[in-house]
Structures are given as C-alpha cells and as structure tokens.
C-alpha positions in Angstrom: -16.7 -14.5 35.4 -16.1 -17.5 37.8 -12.4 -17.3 38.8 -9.9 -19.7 37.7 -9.5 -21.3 41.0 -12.8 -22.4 40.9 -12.6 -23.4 37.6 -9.4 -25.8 38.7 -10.0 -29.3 39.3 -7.4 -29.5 41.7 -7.4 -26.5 42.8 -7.0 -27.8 46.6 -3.6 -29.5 46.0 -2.3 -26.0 45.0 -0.5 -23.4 47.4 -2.2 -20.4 48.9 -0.4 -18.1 46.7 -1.1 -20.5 43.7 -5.2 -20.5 44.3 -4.7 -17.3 44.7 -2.8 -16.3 41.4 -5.7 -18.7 39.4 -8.2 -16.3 41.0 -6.6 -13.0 40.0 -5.8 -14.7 36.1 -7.7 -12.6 34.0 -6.8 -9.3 35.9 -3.2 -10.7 34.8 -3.9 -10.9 31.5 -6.0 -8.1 30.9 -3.0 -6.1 32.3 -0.7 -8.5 30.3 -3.0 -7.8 27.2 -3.0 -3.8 27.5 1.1 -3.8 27.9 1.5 -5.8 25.1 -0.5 -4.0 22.6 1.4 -0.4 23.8 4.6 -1.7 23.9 4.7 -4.9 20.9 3.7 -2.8 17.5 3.1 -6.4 16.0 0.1 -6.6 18.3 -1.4 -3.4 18.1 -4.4 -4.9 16.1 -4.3 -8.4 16.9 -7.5 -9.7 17.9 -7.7 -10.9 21.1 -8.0 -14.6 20.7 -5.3 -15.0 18.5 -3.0 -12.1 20.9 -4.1 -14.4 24.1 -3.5 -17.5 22.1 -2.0 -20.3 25.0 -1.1 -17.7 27.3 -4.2 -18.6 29.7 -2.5 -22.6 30.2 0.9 -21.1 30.7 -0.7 -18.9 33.5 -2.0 -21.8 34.9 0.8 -23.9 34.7 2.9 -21.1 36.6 0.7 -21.2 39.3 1.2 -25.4 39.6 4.8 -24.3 39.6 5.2 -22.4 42.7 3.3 -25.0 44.8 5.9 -27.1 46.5 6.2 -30.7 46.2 3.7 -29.9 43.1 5.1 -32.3 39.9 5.2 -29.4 37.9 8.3 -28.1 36.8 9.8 -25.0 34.5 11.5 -27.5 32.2 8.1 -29.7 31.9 9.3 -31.1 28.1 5.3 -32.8 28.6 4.1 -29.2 28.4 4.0 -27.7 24.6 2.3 -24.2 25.5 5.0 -22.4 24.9 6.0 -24.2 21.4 2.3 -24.0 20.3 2.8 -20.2 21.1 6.1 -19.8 18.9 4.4 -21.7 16.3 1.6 -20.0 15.8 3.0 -16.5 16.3 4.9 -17.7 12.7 2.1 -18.3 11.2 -0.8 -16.1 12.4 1.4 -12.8 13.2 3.5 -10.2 11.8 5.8 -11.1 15.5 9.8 -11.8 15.1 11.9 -13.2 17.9 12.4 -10.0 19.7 8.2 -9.7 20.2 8.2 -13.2 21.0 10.1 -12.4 24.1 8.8 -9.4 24.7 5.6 -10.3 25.7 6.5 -13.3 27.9 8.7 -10.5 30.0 5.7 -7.9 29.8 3.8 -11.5 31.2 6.6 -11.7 34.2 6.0 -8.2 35.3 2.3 -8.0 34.6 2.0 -11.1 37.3 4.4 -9.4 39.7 2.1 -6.3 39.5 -1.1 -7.5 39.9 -0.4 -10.1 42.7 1.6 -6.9 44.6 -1.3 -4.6 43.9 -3.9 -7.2 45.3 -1.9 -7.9 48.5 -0.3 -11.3 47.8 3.1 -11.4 48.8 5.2 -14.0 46.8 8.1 -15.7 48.9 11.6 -15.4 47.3 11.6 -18.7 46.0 8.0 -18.4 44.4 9.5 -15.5 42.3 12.4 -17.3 41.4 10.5 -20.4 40.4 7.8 -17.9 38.3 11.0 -16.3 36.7 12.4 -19.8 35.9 9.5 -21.2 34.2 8.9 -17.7 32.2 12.5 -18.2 31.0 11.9 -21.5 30.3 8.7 -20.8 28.2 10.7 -17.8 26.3 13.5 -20.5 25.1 11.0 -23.0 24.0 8.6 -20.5 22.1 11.7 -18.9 20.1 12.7 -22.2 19.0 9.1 -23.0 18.0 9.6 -19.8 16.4 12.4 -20.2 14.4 11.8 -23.7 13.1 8.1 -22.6 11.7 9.9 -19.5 9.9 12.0 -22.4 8.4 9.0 -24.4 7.1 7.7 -21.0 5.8 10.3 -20.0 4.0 10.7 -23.7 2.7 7.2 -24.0 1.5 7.7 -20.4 -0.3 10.8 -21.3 -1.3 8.8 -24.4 -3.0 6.0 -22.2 -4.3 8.0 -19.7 -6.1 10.1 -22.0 -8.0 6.6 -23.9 -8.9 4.7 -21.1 -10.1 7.8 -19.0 -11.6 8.5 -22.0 -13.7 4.9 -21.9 -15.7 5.8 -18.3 -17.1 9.1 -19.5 -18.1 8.7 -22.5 -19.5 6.3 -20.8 -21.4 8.7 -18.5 -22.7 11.1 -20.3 -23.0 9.5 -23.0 -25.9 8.4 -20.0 -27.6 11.4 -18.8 -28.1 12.5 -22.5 -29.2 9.7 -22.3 -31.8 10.9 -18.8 -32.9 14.7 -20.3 -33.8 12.8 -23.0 -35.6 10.7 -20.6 -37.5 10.6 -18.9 -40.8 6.9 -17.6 -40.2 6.7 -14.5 -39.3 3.0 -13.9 -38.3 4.0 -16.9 -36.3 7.4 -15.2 -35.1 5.2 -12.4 -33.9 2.7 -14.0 -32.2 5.3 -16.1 -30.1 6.9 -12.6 -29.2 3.9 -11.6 -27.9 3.5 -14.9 -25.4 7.1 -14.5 -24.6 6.6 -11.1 -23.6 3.5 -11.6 -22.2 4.7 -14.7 -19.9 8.1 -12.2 -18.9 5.4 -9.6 -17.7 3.5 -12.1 -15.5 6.3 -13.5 -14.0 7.8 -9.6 -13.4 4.3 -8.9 -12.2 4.1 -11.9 -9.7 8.0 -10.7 -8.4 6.7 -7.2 -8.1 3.8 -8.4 -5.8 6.4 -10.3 -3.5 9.0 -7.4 -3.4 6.3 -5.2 -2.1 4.0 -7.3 0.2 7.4 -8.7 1.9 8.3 -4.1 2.0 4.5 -4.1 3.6 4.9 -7.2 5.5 8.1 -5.4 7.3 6.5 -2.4 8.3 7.4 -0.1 5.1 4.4 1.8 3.5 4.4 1.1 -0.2 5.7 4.1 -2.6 2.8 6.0 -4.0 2.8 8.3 -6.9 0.1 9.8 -6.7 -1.5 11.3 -9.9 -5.2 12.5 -10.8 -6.9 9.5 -13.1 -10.7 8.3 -13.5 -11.2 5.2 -11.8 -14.0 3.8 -14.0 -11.0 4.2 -17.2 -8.4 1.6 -14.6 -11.6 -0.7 -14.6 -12.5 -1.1 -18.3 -8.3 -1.7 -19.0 -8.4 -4.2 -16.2 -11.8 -6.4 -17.3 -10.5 -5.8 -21.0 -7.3 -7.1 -21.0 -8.9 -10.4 -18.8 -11.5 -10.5 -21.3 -9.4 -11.0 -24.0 -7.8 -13.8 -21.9 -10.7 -15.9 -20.2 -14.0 -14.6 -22.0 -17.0 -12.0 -21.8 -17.4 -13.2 -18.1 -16.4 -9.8 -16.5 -19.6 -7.3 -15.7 -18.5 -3.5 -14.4 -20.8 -1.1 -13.4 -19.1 2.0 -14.1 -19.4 4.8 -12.3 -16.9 7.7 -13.3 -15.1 9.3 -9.7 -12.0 10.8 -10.9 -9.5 11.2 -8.1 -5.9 11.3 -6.5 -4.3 8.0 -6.1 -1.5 5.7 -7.6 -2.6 4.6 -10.7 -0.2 1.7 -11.3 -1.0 0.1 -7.8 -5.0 0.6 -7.8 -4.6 -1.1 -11.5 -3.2 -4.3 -9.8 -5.2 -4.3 -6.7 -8.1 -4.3 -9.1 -6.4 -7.2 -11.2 -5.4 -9.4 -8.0 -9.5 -9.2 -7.0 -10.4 -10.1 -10.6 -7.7 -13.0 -10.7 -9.0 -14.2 -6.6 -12.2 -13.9 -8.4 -11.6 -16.4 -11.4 -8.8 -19.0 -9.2 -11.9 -19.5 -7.1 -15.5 -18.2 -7.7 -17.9 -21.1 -9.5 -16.7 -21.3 -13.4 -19.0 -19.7 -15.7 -20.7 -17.3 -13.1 -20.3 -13.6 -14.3 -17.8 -11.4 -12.3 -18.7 -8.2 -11.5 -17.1 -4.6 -10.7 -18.4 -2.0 -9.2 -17.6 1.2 -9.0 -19.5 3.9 -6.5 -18.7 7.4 -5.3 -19.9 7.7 -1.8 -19.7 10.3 0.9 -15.9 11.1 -0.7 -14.5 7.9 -0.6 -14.9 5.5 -4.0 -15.9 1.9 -3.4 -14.7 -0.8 -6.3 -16.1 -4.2 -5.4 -15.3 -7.5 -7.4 -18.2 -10.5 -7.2 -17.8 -13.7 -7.8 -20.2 -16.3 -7.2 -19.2 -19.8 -5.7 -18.6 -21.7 -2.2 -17.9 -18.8 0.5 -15.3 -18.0 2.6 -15.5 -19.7 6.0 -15.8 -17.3 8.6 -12.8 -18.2 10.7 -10.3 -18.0 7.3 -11.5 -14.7 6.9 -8.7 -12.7 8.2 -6.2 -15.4 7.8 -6.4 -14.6 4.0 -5.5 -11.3 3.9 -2.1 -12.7 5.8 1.4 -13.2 3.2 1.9 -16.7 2.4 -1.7 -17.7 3.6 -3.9 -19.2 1.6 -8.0 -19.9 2.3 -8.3 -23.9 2.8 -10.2 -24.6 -0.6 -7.2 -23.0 -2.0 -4.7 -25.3 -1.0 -7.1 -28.6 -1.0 -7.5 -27.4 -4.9 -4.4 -27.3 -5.8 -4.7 -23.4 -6.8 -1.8 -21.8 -8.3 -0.7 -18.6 -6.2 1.8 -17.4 -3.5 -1.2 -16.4 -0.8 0.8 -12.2 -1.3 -2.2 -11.0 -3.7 -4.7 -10.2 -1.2 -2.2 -9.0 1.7 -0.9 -6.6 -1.9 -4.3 -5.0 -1.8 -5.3 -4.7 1.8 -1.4 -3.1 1.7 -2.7 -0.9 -1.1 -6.0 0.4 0.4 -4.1 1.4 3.2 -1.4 2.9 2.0 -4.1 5.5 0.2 -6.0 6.1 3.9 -8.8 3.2 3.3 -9.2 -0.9 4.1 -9.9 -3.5 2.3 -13.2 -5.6 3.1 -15.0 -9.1 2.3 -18.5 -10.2 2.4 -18.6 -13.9 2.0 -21.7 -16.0 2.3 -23.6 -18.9 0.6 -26.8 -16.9 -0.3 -24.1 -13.8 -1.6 -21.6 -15.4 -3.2 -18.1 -13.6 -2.6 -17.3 -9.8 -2.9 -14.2 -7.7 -1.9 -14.8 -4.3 -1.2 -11.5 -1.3 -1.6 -12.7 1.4 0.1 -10.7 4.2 0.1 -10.5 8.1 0.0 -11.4 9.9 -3.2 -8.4 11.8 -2.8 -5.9 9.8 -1.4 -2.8 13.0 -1.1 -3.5 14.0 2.9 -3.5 10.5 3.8 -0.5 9.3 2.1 1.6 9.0 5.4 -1.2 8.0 7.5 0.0 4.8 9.6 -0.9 1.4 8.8 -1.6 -2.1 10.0 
C-alpha cells in the first residue's frame, strides 16, 4: 500500500514528524481498529468501512496540525469530520456517547504508540497540539451525536403516532357503529375488527418493546417449549390468507423442535408482512421449511425489485428502513426485521437475505433445531 505521505499533495509543506505520521497511518489505525473492537462492545461486529468511517481525514488532519505555521487548527469549524462521525455513528451504529468518546481516546493513544514504537519522537508541543485537536473532535462528534438521536427519536416519535392511529381509528368507528347499531350479526362482526385492530396495534407495541430490549444489549425472553414448525407455518399463511388472498405457497416440511413458539410465530409473520409491503403484487409468496444438518431453515420469497446491495445490512438496523420503502410511502416502524434477526439469535442462529433481480427476494432464519443449549449464547 503506497503511504499516505505519498498519497498527500502537499505533503512537502508538512513537518518531519507530520510526513512521517501520514506514512505510519494505517499502522495507526489498524492498531486503532483492533483496540476499539476489544474494548467498544458496540463495535465488535462492525464492518470495517462503516467502524473506520472518517477517521482516515481526521488522521490526516492531525498530522496538518502539528506542523507549525501550518493553517490548520484543532478548532477548524471548516472541518466536519468529526460531526459526520457523530452523525453517522446515530444512524448506522448500536454507539452511545460514552463509545463515541471512547474510541477517539483509544485513537489518541493508538497514535502515541505507534509513532513511539517506530522511533518518532513527538516534541511536547506536538503532543499537546495532537491532544487538543482529539479533544476538539470528541466535543464536536458528541454533539453531532446527540442532535441526530434527536431527529431519530423525532421521526419515530412521528411514525408511531402515524401508524398507531390506523389501528385505532379503526377501532374506534367500529365501536361508533356498534352504539348506533341494533344488528347483531353486524354487532359481532364490528367486535371482531375492533378486536382485531387492538391486537395489531398490541402486536406492533410488542415488536418496539422488544427490539428497543434487543437494541440495548438485552437478549429477548425465551420460553422454550417442544412444537412442530411446519404447524407455526400453516397458522401463519392461514390467518394472512384469510386477509390478502390465496397468494401464500409453503412447502412444509415437518421438524419438530425446541424453541419459543410465540416469537418464531411473529418472526415468521414480520417476513410474510416484509414480503407483501414490498414484493411485486400478485407474485406468489412462498415458505419453506427444511431440516438440515440439525438446524431448520424457514425461508419467505417474494418476487419484485431487489434489495440493493449496500442497504443490505442497513435493513436489519431499528428505525431503518430500505430506500424504496421510504420513497413508497410504506407503512412500518423499520423494528420488524431487526425483531427477527433479534429472534434468530436469541435461539443460537442468524438471520439471512438473498436479494437479486433474476431471484427475486428471500429471507432465510436459520437456526438450531433445538434451540435449549444455546439459549444464553451471546449476541450481536
């Protein structure tokens, strides 16, 4: 790899020990990288472009810093590295403040050790000056930080009162009907969309409570019982049959096993639902259901316009939604595919998707067939 200095367009205005921290900048953050992961357990399974993110320019713009007379200073309020940084460790991470500053203090001392180890001896005042503009960066990131957990919680805040008020305005002129009404077939079918509407709405605030339990570091609660998973799959494309058509194809395959029956069952139903919001309309969906070297395997397939590859992991994030979601005005929180990858590991397994033009769309569970020794197994 061609060191940094080289890389530098002006590299020969810099000092010495400047060139010669742009040279050593990916030992740095290699170093910087390997802390972070051991010591941050937000970034243990980052990937590495999004755990990097802008920390390459604000190496850079350190090393400007210490040269003297150079224009660049700690406070630069030209320079939005650091507030990109906040920002997107909001949107893309699991980070709060305290992992924010953490790893700009792991950065400090993982630049002091390398440049020690390879023989480069910083004067007093460079140290100060690298301290200052690490310092500097912290304060801007954390406000970055802070303001795009605002926005966040505002836009949820906005989504939950839009898609809680379908449910309940539902139920609600049902239940007008009902004082109006001296029908009783018609009484009872109201009843049932009022109580049908409450247990949407209770299912959507269930999904929340436990992806935001997830989302904190908590496993989910399993009770774990012995059930057939084919028997979860007919309920599941039944009941949606009932509601949107004979669209739904399973290919059953009985596995009977230990898991928790209650959570598998909406796993299963947030697929099916993904599958409907966005697959092409009037494709067949279709579960699977495969016993394979211990594990069972329940895939849902949709046809449609595929997942782009770099919104892949991004979906599987709370409170992030695929773009064609959003540009189509979908209805939905962006919680019901973090619920199942929460799910899946909660019983030992993962979660997967295969997205392509040719293939349409599948999401693959993939999890133990009994799911009891694995039950306290860490997760993401």
């Amino acid at each position: 790899m061609t060191p940094a200095a080289e890389q530098y367009p002006d590299s020969d205005k810099l000092s010495p020990n400047a060139r010669r921290m742009l040279e050593l900048r990916e030992e740095v953050l290699a170093e910087w990288a390997e802390r972070v992961r051991q010591t941050v357990k937000e970034a243990g399974q980052l990937p590495q472009p999004i755990l990097i993110d802008t920390f390459p320019a604000l190496y850079d713009a350190i090393a400007e810093a210490i040269t003297p007379g150079h224009p660049r200073k700690g406070d630069d309020e030209s320079n939005t590295v650091s507030t990109e940084h906040g920002g997107e460790r909001a949107r893309l991470t699991n980070y709060n403040m305290h992992s924010v500053i953490s790893e700009y203090q792991i950065l400090k001392g993982a630049i002091f050790d390398v440049l020690k180890a390879n023989g480069v001896q910083l004067t007093d005042r460079e140290a100060q000056l690298i301290s200052i503009y690490i310092d500097d960066s912290i304060r801007e990131s954390v406000k970055a930080f802070a303001l795009a957990q605002m926005v966040l919680r505002e836009k949820f805040y906005a989504a939950l009162t839009h898609d809680l008020r379908n449910p309940l305005s539902n139920a609600y002129m049902a239940a007008q009907f009902i004082e109006r009404s001296s029908d009783l077939p018609k009484i009872k079918e109201l009843a049932g969309l009022i109580t049908a509407n409450l247990k949407r709405m209770d299912g959507m605030i269930q999904d929340l409570l436990d992806s935001a339990k997830f989302q904190n570091g908590e496993r989910l609660r399993l009770r774990l019982e012995e059930f057939d998973m084919q028997r979860v799959a007919e309920e599941v494309c039944l009941q949606l049959a009932a509601m949107h058509g004979p669209r739904f194809e399973l290919l059953p395959q009985s596995v009977t096993g230990w898991w928790d029956r209650e959570s598998i069952k909406r796993a299963m139903e947030n697929l099916v639902g993904n599958a409907l919001k966005y697959g092409a309309a009037d494709t067949p969906i279709r579960m699977s259901i495969e016993l394979a070297q211990g594990r069972v395997i329940v895939a849902v397939h949709n046809e449609g316009e595929p997942i782009p590859k770099e919104q892949i992991e991004s979906i599987f994030q709370i409170f992030q939604r695929a773009a064609a979601a959003r540009e189509g005005d979908k209805e939905g929180w962006g919680i019901g595919l973090q619920y199942v990858r929460s799910v899946a590991e909660s019983h030992g397994g993962s979660v997967a998707v295969d997205s392509a033009a040719p293939r349409g769309t599948t999401f693959i569970i993939d999890i133990p067939v009994d799911a009891r020794p694995y039950q306290d197994a860490p997760t993401l």
